[in-house]
N, C-alpha and C positions, 0 to 999 in steps of 0.2 A: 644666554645669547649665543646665537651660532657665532664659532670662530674660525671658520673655513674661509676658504678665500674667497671675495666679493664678486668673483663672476659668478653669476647665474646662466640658464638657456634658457633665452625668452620661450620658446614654445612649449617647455614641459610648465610655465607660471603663466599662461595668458590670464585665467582667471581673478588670480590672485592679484597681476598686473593691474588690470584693469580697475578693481574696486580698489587696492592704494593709492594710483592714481589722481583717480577721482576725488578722493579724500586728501590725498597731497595738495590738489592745486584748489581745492576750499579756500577765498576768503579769511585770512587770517588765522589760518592754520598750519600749525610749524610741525614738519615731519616730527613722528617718534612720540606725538605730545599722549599720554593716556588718558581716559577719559576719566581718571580720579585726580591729576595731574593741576597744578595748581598752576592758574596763567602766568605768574607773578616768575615762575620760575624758567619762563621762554621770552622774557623781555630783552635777553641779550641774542636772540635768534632773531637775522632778517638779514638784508640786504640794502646798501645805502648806494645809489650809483653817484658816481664821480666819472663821467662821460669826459672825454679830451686829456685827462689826468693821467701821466704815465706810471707805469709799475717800474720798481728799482730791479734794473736787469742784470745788477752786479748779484744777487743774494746766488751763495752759494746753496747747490744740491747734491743728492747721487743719482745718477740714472739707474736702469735696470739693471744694468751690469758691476756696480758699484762704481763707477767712474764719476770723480769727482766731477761736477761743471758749472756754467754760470748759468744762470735763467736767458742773459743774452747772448748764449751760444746758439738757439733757435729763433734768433729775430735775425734776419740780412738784410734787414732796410728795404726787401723789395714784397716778401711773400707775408702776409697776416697771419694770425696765430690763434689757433682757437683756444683758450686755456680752461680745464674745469681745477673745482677742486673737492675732493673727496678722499674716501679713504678705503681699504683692500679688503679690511674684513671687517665691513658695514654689511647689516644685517640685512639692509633691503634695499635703501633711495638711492645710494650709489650707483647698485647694479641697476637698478632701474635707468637712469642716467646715462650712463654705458652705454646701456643696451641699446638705448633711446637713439643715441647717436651713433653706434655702432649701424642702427638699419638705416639713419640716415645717410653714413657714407655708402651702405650696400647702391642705393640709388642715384644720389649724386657724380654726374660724369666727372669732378675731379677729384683728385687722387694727394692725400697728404704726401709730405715729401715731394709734390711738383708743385701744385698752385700754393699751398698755404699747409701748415704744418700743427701737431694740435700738442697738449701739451697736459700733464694729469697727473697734479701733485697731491700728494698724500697729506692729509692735515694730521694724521697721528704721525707724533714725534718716533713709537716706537715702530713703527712697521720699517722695514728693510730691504734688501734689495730682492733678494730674490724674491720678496712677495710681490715686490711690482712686477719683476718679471713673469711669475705665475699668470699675473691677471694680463698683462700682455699678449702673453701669448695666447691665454683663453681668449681674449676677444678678439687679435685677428683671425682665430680661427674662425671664429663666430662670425666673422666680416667676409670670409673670402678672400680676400685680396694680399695676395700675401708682400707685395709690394710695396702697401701701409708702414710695414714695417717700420722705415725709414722713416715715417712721416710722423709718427705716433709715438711721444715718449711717455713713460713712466717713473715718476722721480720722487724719493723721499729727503728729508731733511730734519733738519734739528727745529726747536720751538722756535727759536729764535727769528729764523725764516719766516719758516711757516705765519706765523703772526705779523711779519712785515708785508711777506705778499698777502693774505688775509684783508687787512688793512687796508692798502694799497687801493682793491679793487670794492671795499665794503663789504668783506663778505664776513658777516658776524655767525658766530656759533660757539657753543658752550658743549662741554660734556655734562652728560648728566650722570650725577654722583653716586644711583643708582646702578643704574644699566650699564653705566661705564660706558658706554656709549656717545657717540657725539650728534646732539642735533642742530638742524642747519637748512636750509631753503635749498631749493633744486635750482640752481641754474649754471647756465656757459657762459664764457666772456671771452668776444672777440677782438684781437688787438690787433694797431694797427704795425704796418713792418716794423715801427722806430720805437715800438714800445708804449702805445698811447691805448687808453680803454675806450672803445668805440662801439660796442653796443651791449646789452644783454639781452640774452632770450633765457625765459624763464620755460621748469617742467621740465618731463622727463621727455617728452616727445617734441622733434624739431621739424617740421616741415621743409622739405629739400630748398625749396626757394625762401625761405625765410635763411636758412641757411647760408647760400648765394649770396643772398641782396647782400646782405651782413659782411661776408667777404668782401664781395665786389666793394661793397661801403668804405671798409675798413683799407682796401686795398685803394681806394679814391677812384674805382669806375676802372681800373688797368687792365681787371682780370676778364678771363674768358674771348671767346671770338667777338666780331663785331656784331653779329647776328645776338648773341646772350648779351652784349653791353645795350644793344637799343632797348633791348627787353625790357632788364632790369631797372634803364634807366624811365621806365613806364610807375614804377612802386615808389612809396615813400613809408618812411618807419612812423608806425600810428602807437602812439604811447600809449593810449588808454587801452586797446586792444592788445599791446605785447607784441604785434606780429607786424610782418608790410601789409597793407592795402593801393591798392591801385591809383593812382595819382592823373584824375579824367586832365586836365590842365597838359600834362606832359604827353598823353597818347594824342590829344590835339593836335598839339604841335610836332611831335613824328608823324604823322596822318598827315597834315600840314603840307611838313615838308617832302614826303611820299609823293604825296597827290601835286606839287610841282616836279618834283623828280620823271614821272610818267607824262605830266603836261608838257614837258622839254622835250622827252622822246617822242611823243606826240608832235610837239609842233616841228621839231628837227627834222624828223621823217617827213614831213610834207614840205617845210621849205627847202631838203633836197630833193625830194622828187619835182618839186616846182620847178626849180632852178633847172634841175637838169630837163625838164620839159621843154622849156625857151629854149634851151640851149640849141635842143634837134628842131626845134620849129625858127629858130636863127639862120643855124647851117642849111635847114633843107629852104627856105625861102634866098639865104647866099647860091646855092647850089642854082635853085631857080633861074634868077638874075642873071647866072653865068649863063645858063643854056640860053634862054634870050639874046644876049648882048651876041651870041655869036652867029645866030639865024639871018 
Protein backbone atom coordinates (compact mmCIF):
# COMPACT_ATOMS: atom_id res chain seq x y z
CA UNK A 1 0.00 0.00 0.00
CA UNK A 2 1.10 3.37 -0.75
CA UNK A 3 2.49 5.25 2.45
CA UNK A 4 2.87 8.81 1.27
CA UNK A 5 0.96 11.24 2.44
CA UNK A 6 -2.90 11.36 1.71
CA UNK A 7 -3.10 14.49 -0.42
CA UNK A 8 -3.63 13.73 -3.95
CA UNK A 9 -4.11 16.43 -7.09
CA UNK A 10 -7.37 15.89 -8.15
CA UNK A 11 -6.61 16.67 -11.90
CA UNK A 12 -3.64 14.41 -12.50
CA UNK A 13 -6.61 11.39 -11.01
CA UNK A 14 -9.87 12.56 -12.65
CA UNK A 15 -10.21 9.25 -14.21
CA UNK A 16 -9.39 7.13 -11.67
CA UNK A 17 -11.56 9.58 -9.44
CA UNK A 18 -14.36 9.10 -11.28
CA UNK A 19 -14.65 5.12 -11.50
CA UNK A 20 -13.91 4.89 -7.43
CA UNK A 21 -16.43 6.96 -6.92
CA UNK A 22 -18.89 5.40 -8.60
CA UNK A 23 -18.09 2.20 -7.02
CA UNK A 24 -17.75 3.93 -3.55
CA UNK A 25 -21.23 5.29 -3.51
CA UNK A 26 -22.87 1.45 -4.72
CA UNK A 27 -25.53 0.41 -2.58
CA UNK A 28 -23.85 -1.48 0.22
CA UNK A 29 -20.60 -1.21 -0.59
CA UNK A 30 -17.89 -0.37 1.99
CA UNK A 31 -14.65 1.32 0.55
CA UNK A 32 -11.51 -0.85 0.25
CA UNK A 33 -13.90 -4.16 0.10
CA UNK A 34 -11.97 -6.73 -2.65
CA UNK A 35 -13.79 -8.64 -4.69
CA UNK A 36 -12.51 -12.00 -3.20
CA UNK A 37 -13.16 -10.23 0.12
CA UNK A 38 -15.66 -11.87 2.46
CA UNK A 39 -18.96 -9.80 3.49
CA UNK A 40 -18.90 -11.08 6.78
CA UNK A 41 -15.65 -9.24 7.43
CA UNK A 42 -17.19 -5.47 6.68
CA UNK A 43 -20.07 -5.87 9.02
CA UNK A 44 -18.39 -3.51 11.40
CA UNK A 45 -18.16 -0.87 8.66
CA UNK A 46 -21.15 1.75 8.16
CA UNK A 47 -22.59 4.67 9.70
CA UNK A 48 -25.39 4.94 12.50
CA UNK A 49 -26.77 8.54 12.69
CA UNK A 50 -27.62 9.83 16.02
CA UNK A 51 -28.95 13.44 14.80
CA UNK A 52 -29.38 16.15 17.97
CA UNK A 53 -26.80 13.94 19.94
CA UNK A 54 -23.85 16.03 21.06
CA UNK A 55 -20.11 14.92 20.56
CA UNK A 56 -17.90 14.93 23.97
CA UNK A 57 -15.96 18.26 23.31
CA UNK A 58 -13.74 17.72 26.37
CA UNK A 59 -11.65 14.67 24.36
CA UNK A 60 -8.18 15.75 24.16
CA UNK A 61 -5.96 16.08 20.70
CA UNK A 62 -2.77 17.47 18.82
CA UNK A 63 -3.25 20.01 16.25
CA UNK A 64 -1.00 20.42 13.31
CA UNK A 65 1.51 22.00 15.28
CA UNK A 66 1.66 19.51 18.10
CA UNK A 67 -0.19 21.69 20.46
CA UNK A 68 -2.24 19.97 22.75
CA UNK A 69 -6.09 20.99 22.65
CA UNK A 70 -9.66 20.14 23.30
CA UNK A 71 -12.15 19.15 20.39
CA UNK A 72 -14.30 22.27 22.16
CA UNK A 73 -11.67 24.68 21.44
CA UNK A 74 -13.36 25.00 17.83
CA UNK A 75 -17.03 25.21 18.91
CA UNK A 76 -17.89 29.25 20.21
CA UNK A 77 -21.46 28.64 20.65
CA UNK A 78 -22.15 30.82 17.62
CA UNK A 79 -20.20 29.47 14.07
CA UNK A 80 -20.99 25.32 13.22
CA UNK A 81 -18.34 22.98 12.49
CA UNK A 82 -17.87 20.75 9.86
CA UNK A 83 -16.09 17.68 11.15
CA UNK A 84 -14.62 14.75 8.85
CA UNK A 85 -12.83 11.75 9.85
CA UNK A 86 -10.12 10.11 8.10
CA UNK A 87 -6.68 9.37 7.98
CA UNK A 88 -3.12 11.08 6.21
CA UNK A 89 -1.81 8.17 4.50
CA UNK A 90 -5.10 6.51 3.13
CA UNK A 91 -4.58 5.08 0.15
CA UNK A 92 -7.48 6.54 -1.71
CA UNK A 93 -11.22 7.49 -0.10
CA UNK A 94 -9.65 10.00 2.20
CA UNK A 95 -8.01 11.98 -0.40
CA UNK A 96 -10.97 11.70 -2.38
CA UNK A 97 -13.06 13.20 0.47
CA UNK A 98 -10.60 16.11 0.90
CA UNK A 99 -10.54 16.73 -2.24
CA UNK A 100 -14.26 16.65 -2.66
CA UNK A 101 -14.61 19.28 -0.12
CA UNK A 102 -11.63 21.13 -0.70
CA UNK A 103 -13.56 22.13 -4.49
CA UNK A 104 -16.34 22.64 -2.45
CA UNK A 105 -15.01 25.54 -0.45
CA UNK A 106 -13.04 26.63 -3.77
CA UNK A 107 -16.87 27.68 -4.76
CA UNK A 108 -18.71 28.51 -1.70
CA UNK A 109 -18.67 32.42 -0.89
CA UNK A 110 -17.83 31.47 2.83
CA UNK A 111 -14.72 31.22 4.13
CA UNK A 112 -13.76 28.63 7.34
CA UNK A 113 -12.52 30.72 10.16
CA UNK A 114 -15.45 33.47 9.46
CA UNK A 115 -18.75 31.77 9.06
CA UNK A 116 -18.13 28.05 10.43
CA UNK A 117 -14.97 26.24 10.85
CA UNK A 118 -14.07 22.44 9.63
CA UNK A 119 -12.33 20.07 11.53
CA UNK A 120 -10.23 16.61 10.40
CA UNK A 121 -9.17 14.17 12.64
CA UNK A 122 -7.08 11.24 11.96
CA UNK A 123 -8.57 7.89 13.00
CA UNK A 124 -4.96 6.26 12.90
CA UNK A 125 -3.58 6.27 16.49
CA UNK A 126 -0.07 6.39 14.86
CA UNK A 127 -0.11 9.22 12.48
CA UNK A 128 1.40 12.65 14.08
CA UNK A 129 1.76 15.98 13.70
CA UNK A 130 3.62 16.94 11.15
CA UNK A 131 1.78 14.43 8.94
CA UNK A 132 -1.39 16.36 9.49
CA UNK A 133 0.46 19.38 8.74
CA UNK A 134 1.85 17.97 5.35
CA UNK A 135 -1.69 17.40 4.35
CA UNK A 136 -2.70 20.81 5.51
CA UNK A 137 -0.81 22.53 3.85
CA UNK A 138 -1.25 20.27 0.60
CA UNK A 139 -4.79 21.12 0.59
CA UNK A 140 -4.83 24.63 1.12
CA UNK A 141 -2.74 24.99 -1.46
CA UNK A 142 -5.01 23.00 -3.47
CA UNK A 143 -7.93 25.36 -2.07
CA UNK A 144 -6.47 28.78 -2.96
CA UNK A 145 -7.48 30.40 -0.22
CA UNK A 146 -4.91 30.94 2.00
CA UNK A 147 -6.85 32.38 4.63
CA UNK A 148 -8.57 28.89 5.33
CA UNK A 149 -5.96 28.37 7.14
CA UNK A 150 -7.34 29.52 10.25
CA UNK A 151 -10.41 27.85 9.67
CA UNK A 152 -9.16 24.27 8.83
CA UNK A 153 -7.69 22.04 11.40
CA UNK A 154 -5.91 19.02 11.36
CA UNK A 155 -5.69 16.94 14.52
CA UNK A 156 -4.40 13.54 15.69
CA UNK A 157 -4.91 11.67 18.89
CA UNK A 158 -4.57 8.66 20.95
CA UNK A 159 -7.20 5.46 20.47
CA UNK A 160 -8.76 6.20 23.10
CA UNK A 161 -10.16 9.55 21.51
CA UNK A 162 -10.30 8.65 18.54
CA UNK A 163 -13.00 5.72 19.33
CA UNK A 164 -14.90 8.11 21.73
CA UNK A 165 -15.44 10.67 18.87
CA UNK A 166 -16.01 7.70 16.45
CA UNK A 167 -18.67 6.58 18.55
CA UNK A 168 -20.15 9.82 19.44
CA UNK A 169 -21.14 10.52 15.85
CA UNK A 170 -21.55 6.62 14.53
CA UNK A 171 -19.01 6.42 12.55
CA UNK A 172 -17.91 2.57 12.54
CA UNK A 173 -14.82 1.21 10.87
CA UNK A 174 -12.35 -1.52 11.26
CA UNK A 175 -8.89 -2.08 10.04
CA UNK A 176 -8.44 -4.65 7.89
CA UNK A 177 -5.68 -7.22 9.02
CA UNK A 178 -4.42 -7.59 5.70
CA UNK A 179 -3.85 -4.30 4.13
CA UNK A 180 -3.36 -2.63 7.39
CA UNK A 181 -5.51 -0.43 6.35
CA UNK A 182 -8.73 0.97 7.61
CA UNK A 183 -12.04 0.78 5.93
CA UNK A 184 -14.96 3.02 6.50
CA UNK A 185 -17.98 4.92 4.70
CA UNK A 186 -17.33 8.48 3.18
CA UNK A 187 -19.01 10.89 4.85
CA UNK A 188 -19.00 14.75 6.70
CA UNK A 189 -20.76 15.75 9.80
CA UNK A 190 -22.08 19.02 10.52
CA UNK A 191 -22.20 20.29 14.00
CA UNK A 192 -24.00 22.67 15.51
CA UNK A 193 -22.15 25.74 17.54
CA UNK A 194 -22.81 24.00 21.07
CA UNK A 195 -21.60 20.79 19.96
CA UNK A 196 -24.75 18.85 18.74
CA UNK A 197 -24.77 16.45 15.44
CA UNK A 198 -27.01 18.05 12.75
CA UNK A 199 -26.78 16.52 9.66
CA UNK A 200 -24.73 14.10 7.51
CA UNK A 201 -23.92 14.33 3.92
CA UNK A 202 -22.62 11.26 2.48
CA UNK A 203 -19.65 10.62 -0.67
CA UNK A 204 -16.94 12.22 -1.71
CA UNK A 205 -18.55 15.16 -3.63
CA UNK A 206 -20.65 17.96 -1.84
CA UNK A 207 -22.72 20.20 -3.58
CA UNK A 208 -22.14 23.87 -2.63
CA UNK A 209 -25.74 24.48 -1.53
CA UNK A 210 -26.18 21.18 0.03
CA UNK A 211 -23.39 22.42 1.94
CA UNK A 212 -25.04 26.00 3.00
CA UNK A 213 -28.34 24.51 3.79
CA UNK A 214 -26.45 22.19 6.27
CA UNK A 215 -24.60 25.15 7.86
CA UNK A 216 -27.33 27.49 7.72
CA UNK A 217 -29.31 24.29 9.47
CA UNK A 218 -26.96 23.74 11.92
CA UNK A 219 -26.28 27.39 12.48
CA UNK A 220 -30.56 27.52 13.02
CA UNK A 221 -31.11 29.92 9.78
CA UNK A 222 -28.30 32.83 11.48
CA UNK A 223 -25.88 32.48 8.79
CA UNK A 224 -25.32 34.30 5.49
CA UNK A 225 -27.18 37.77 4.20
CA UNK A 226 -30.92 38.10 4.18
CA UNK A 227 -31.01 37.61 0.46
CA UNK A 228 -29.16 33.65 1.16
CA UNK A 229 -31.43 33.17 4.47
CA UNK A 230 -34.94 33.49 2.30
CA UNK A 231 -33.24 31.24 -0.08
CA UNK A 232 -32.14 28.64 1.86
CA UNK A 233 -35.19 28.87 3.77
CA UNK A 234 -36.95 27.62 0.20
CA UNK A 235 -35.12 23.72 0.76
CA UNK A 236 -35.77 20.95 3.22
CA UNK A 237 -33.33 17.98 3.92
CA UNK A 238 -34.93 14.81 2.03
CA UNK A 239 -33.53 11.60 3.63
CA UNK A 240 -34.09 9.31 1.20
CA UNK A 241 -32.24 11.26 -1.48
CA UNK A 242 -29.10 12.30 0.96
CA UNK A 243 -29.34 15.94 -0.38
CA UNK A 244 -32.07 19.29 0.06
CA UNK A 245 -34.71 19.34 -2.28
CA UNK A 246 -36.84 22.18 -2.77
CA UNK A 247 -39.76 22.68 -0.33
CA UNK A 248 -42.90 23.99 -3.12
CA UNK A 249 -45.06 24.72 0.55
CA UNK A 250 -42.17 27.37 1.70
CA UNK A 251 -41.56 29.28 -1.85
CA UNK A 252 -45.55 29.68 -1.61
CA UNK A 253 -45.32 31.37 1.17
CA UNK A 254 -42.23 33.70 0.33
CA UNK A 255 -44.11 34.36 -3.14
CA UNK A 256 -46.93 34.97 -0.80
CA UNK A 257 -45.46 37.36 1.10
CA UNK A 258 -43.38 39.06 -1.95
CA UNK A 259 -46.48 39.40 -3.75
CA UNK A 260 -48.12 41.48 -0.75
CA UNK A 261 -44.85 43.27 -0.20
CA UNK A 262 -45.22 44.99 -3.93
CA UNK A 263 -49.13 45.01 -3.47
CA UNK A 264 -48.45 47.63 -0.42
CA UNK A 265 -45.92 49.49 -2.72
CA UNK A 266 -48.51 49.27 -5.24
CA UNK A 267 -51.27 50.52 -3.30
CA UNK A 268 -49.15 53.07 -1.03
CA UNK A 269 -48.11 54.75 -4.20
CA UNK A 270 -51.53 55.52 -5.44
CA UNK A 271 -53.17 56.23 -2.02
CA UNK A 272 -50.32 59.03 -2.03
CA UNK A 273 -50.65 60.26 -5.27
CA UNK A 274 -54.53 60.15 -4.42
CA UNK A 275 -54.25 62.00 -1.46
CA UNK A 276 -52.06 64.41 -2.73
CA UNK A 277 -54.37 64.95 -5.81
CA UNK A 278 -57.38 66.21 -3.48
CA UNK A 279 -55.15 67.92 -1.74
CA UNK A 280 -54.29 70.56 -5.06
CA UNK A 281 -57.97 70.13 -6.18
CA UNK A 282 -58.83 71.37 -2.29
CA UNK A 283 -56.38 74.38 -2.29
CA UNK A 284 -57.05 75.34 -6.01
CA UNK A 285 -61.17 75.15 -5.43
CA UNK A 286 -60.02 77.25 -1.62
CA UNK A 287 -58.07 79.58 -3.92
CA UNK A 288 -61.25 79.68 -6.19
CA UNK A 289 -63.79 80.67 -3.38
CA UNK A 290 -61.30 83.31 -2.38
CA UNK A 291 -61.09 85.15 -5.75
CA UNK A 292 -64.93 85.25 -5.82
CA UNK A 293 -65.86 86.27 -2.33
CA UNK A 294 -63.73 89.38 -3.23
CA UNK A 295 -65.24 90.47 -6.91
Amino acid sequence: MCEEAGYRSWESHQLLVIFLAIVMLMPGVAWGQAADQEVDELEGVGIDEFLGEPIPLVLPFNDEHGKRVQLGDYFDGERPVILTLNYFKCPMLCGLMLSGLTDTLSMLNWTPGDEFEIVTVSINPLEKPTLALQNKQGYMKELGKPEAGIGWHFLTGNQDEITALADAVGFRYILDPVSKEFLHQAAIFVITPDGRISRYLYGVQYPVNDVKLALSEAAQGKMGSTTERIFLACFTYDPASGSYTIQALAVMRIAGVVTLIILGFVLGGFWIREAARRAREKGKNGNDTAVEGTT
